[in-house]
C-alpha positions as CSV (number, residue, x, y, z in Angstrom):
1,X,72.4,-50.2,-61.3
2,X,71.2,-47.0,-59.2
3,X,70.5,-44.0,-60.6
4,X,70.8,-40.9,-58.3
5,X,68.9,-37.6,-58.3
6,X,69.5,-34.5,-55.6
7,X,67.6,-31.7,-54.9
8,X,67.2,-29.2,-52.1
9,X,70.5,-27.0,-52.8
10,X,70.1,-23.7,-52.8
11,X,71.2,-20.1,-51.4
12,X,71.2,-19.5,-47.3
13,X,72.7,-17.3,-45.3
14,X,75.8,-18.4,-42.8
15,X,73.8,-19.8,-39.9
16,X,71.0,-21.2,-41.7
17,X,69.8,-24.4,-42.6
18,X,69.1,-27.0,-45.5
19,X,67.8,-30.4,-46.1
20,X,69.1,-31.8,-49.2
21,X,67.2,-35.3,-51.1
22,X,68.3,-37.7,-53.3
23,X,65.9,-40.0,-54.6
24,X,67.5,-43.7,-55.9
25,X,66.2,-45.5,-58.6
26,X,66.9,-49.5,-58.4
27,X,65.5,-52.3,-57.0
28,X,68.6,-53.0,-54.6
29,X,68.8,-49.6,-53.5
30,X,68.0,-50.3,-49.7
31,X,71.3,-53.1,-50.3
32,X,73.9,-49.7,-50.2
33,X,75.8,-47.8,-47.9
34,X,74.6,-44.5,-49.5
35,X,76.4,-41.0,-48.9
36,X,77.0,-37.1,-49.5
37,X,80.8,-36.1,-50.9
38,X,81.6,-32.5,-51.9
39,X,84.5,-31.2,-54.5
40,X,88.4,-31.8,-52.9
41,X,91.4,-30.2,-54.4
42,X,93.0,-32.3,-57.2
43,X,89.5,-33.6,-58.4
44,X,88.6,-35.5,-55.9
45,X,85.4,-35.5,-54.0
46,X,85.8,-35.0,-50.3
47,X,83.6,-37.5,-48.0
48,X,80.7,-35.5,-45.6
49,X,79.1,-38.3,-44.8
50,X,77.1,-41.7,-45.2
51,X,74.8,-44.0,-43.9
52,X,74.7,-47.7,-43.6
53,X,72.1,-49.9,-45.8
54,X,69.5,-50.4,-42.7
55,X,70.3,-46.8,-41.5
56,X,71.5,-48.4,-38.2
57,X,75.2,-46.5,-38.2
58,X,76.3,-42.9,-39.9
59,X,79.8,-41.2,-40.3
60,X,80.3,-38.2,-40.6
61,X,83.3,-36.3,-41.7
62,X,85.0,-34.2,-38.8
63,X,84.2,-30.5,-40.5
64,X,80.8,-31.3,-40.3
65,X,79.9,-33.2,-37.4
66,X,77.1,-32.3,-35.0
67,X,75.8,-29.7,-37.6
68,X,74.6,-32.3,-40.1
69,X,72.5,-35.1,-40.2
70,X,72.4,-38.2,-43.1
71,X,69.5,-40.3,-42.5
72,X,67.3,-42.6,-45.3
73,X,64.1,-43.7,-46.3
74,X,64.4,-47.0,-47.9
75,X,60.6,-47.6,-48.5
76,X,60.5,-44.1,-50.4
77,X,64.6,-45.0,-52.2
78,X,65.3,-41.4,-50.5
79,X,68.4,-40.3,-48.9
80,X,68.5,-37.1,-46.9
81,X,71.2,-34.4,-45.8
82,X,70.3,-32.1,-43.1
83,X,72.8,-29.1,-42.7
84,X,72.5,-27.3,-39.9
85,X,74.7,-23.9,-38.6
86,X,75.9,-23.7,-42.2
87,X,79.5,-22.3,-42.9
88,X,80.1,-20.1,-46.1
89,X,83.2,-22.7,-47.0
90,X,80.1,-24.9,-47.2
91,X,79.6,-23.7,-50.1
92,X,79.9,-26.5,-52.9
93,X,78.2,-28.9,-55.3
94,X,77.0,-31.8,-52.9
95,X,76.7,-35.5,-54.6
96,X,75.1,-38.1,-53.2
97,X,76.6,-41.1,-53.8
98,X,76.0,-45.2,-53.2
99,X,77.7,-48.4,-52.6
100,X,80.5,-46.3,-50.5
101,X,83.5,-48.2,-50.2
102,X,86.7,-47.6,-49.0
103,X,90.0,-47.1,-51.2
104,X,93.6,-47.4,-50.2
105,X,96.0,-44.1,-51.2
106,X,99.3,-43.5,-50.8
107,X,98.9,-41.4,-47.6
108,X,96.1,-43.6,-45.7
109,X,92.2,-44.5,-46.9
110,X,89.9,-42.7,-48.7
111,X,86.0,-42.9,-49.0
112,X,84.8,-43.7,-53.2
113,X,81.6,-44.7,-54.0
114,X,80.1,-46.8,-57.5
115,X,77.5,-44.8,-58.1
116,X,77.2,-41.1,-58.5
117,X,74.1,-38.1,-59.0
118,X,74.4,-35.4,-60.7
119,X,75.2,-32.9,-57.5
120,X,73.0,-29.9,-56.2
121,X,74.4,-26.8,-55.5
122,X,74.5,-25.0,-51.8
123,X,75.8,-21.0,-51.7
124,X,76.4,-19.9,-47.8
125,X,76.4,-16.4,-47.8
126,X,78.5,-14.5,-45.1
């Protein structure tokens, strides 16, 4: 079991920047692919991106690429989000997530993940 806290969310202008944390409780934390997901239409949660167990490979989703940066910790069980040149349709609850897998749907793949946080919020202003 993991459990999954975020922090860091908060209220920034378009343009600005933030550095969301999630720190991991679990002794086989450094074992998972760990990630961020946002809200999707039709309750889903949207994949932003995720970084393998030793850190050695990201992916990012293509709305966020070369503005943010996932990297990890795994002697502090911490799991970082940097957003850079920040969009107001940014604005969302962020979740971290761990042991990313993914899912077959009807129209293609999708990115899921076992393990959840609770989500920290980031407002972009315009």
């Amino acid at each position: 079991q993991v459990q999954l806290v975020e922090s860091g969310g908060g209220l920034v202008q378009a343009g600005g920047s933030l550095r969301l944390s999630c720190a991991a409780s679990g002794r086989t934390f450094s074992r998972y692919a760990m990630g961020w997901f946002r809200p999707a239409p039709g309750n889903e949660r949207e994949f932003v991106a995720a970084i393998t167990w030793r850190g050695g490979s990201t992916d990012y989703a293509d709305s966020v690429k070369g503005r943010f940066t996932i990297s990890r910790d795994n002697a502090k069980n911490t799991v970082y989000l940097r957003m850079n040149s920040l969009k107001p349709e940014g604005t969302a609850v962020y979740y971290c997530a761990a042991s990313i897998r993914t899912v077959p749907v009807s129209d293609g793949t999708r990115r899921t993940a076992d393990y959840w946080g609770q989500g920290t919020q980031v407002t972009v202003s315009s």
